[in-house]
C-alpha positions in Angstrom: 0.0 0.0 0.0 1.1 3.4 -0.9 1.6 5.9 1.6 -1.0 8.8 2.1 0.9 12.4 1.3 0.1 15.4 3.2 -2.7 16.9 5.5 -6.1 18.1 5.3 -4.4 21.4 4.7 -2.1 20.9 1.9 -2.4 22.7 -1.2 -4.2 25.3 0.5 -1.2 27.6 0.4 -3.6 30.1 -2.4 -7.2 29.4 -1.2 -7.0 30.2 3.0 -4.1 33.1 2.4 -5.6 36.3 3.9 -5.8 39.5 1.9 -3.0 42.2 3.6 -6.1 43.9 5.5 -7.4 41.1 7.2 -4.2 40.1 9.2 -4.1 41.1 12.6 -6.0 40.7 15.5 -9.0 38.0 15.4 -12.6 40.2 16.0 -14.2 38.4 19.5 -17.8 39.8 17.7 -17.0 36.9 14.6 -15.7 34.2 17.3 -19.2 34.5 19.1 -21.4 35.4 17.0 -25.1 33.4 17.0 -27.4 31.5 14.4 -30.5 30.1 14.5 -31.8 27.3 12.6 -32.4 27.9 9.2 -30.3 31.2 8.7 -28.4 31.1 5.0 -24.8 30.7 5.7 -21.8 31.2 3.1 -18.6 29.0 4.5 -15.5 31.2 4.5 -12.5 30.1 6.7 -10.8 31.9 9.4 -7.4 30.3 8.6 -5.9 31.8 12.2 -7.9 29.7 13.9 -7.8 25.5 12.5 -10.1 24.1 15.4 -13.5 23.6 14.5 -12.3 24.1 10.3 -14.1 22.4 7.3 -12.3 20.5 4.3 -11.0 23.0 1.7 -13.5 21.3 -1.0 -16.2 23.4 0.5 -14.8 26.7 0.8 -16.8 29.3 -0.5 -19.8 27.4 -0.7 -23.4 28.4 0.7 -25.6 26.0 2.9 -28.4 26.5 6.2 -28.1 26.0 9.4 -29.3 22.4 10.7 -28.3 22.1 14.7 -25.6 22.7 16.8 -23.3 20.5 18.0 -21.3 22.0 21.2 -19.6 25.2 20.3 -20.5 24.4 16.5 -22.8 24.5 13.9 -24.3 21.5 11.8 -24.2 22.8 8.1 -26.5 21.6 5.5 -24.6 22.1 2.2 -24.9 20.6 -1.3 -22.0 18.6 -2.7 -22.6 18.8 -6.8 -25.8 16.9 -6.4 -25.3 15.6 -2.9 -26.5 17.0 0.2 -23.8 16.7 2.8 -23.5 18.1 6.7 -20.5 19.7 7.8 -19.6 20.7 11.5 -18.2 24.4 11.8 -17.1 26.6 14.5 -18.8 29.7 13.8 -15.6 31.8 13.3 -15.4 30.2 10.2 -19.2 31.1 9.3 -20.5 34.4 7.7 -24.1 34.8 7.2 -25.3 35.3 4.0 -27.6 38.8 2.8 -30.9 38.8 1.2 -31.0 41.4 -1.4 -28.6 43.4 -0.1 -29.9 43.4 3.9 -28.7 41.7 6.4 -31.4 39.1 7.7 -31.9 39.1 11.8 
């Protein structure tokens, strides 16, 4: 059997590098922020912080709320045709605007 190469990070060098206005400090607000079941959620990663961090196949994409598991968030996302659920920390969350406006 061939050895497996790398981490669930590798290759990400590109797609979780921060733009130069983003470094610095972490915002508490983003680390604690809230959701309720069935809010619209867009998966982005906070790549300062690995615990509670998705597989880089679904960055970017869009899915609901489900549960919550602990400190974390059940996703409910579509894989091509496949629904899937992820487990995210919610620093790695942003939540998604309907026609422009925030939804509350």
């Amino acid at each position: 059997m061939s050895k497996r190469i790398g981490g669930a990070r590798r290759k990400t060098r590109g797609k979780f590098s921060k733009n130069i206005r983003q470094k610095g400090k972490l915002s508490l607000t983003k680390y604690f922020q809230k959701f309720e079941e069935g809010d619209g959620i867009k998966l982005v990663a906070e790549t300062a912080v690995q615990k509670g961090i998705y597989h880089r196949r679904f960055h970017g994409n869009n899915g609901i709320v489900v549960g919550k598991r602990g400190n974390c968030y059940r996703i409910a996302i579509k894989d091509g045709n496949k629904p899937k659920e992820v487990i995210v920390h919610p620093v790695h969350l942003q939540r998604l605007k309907v026609m422009g406006v925030e939804k509350k």
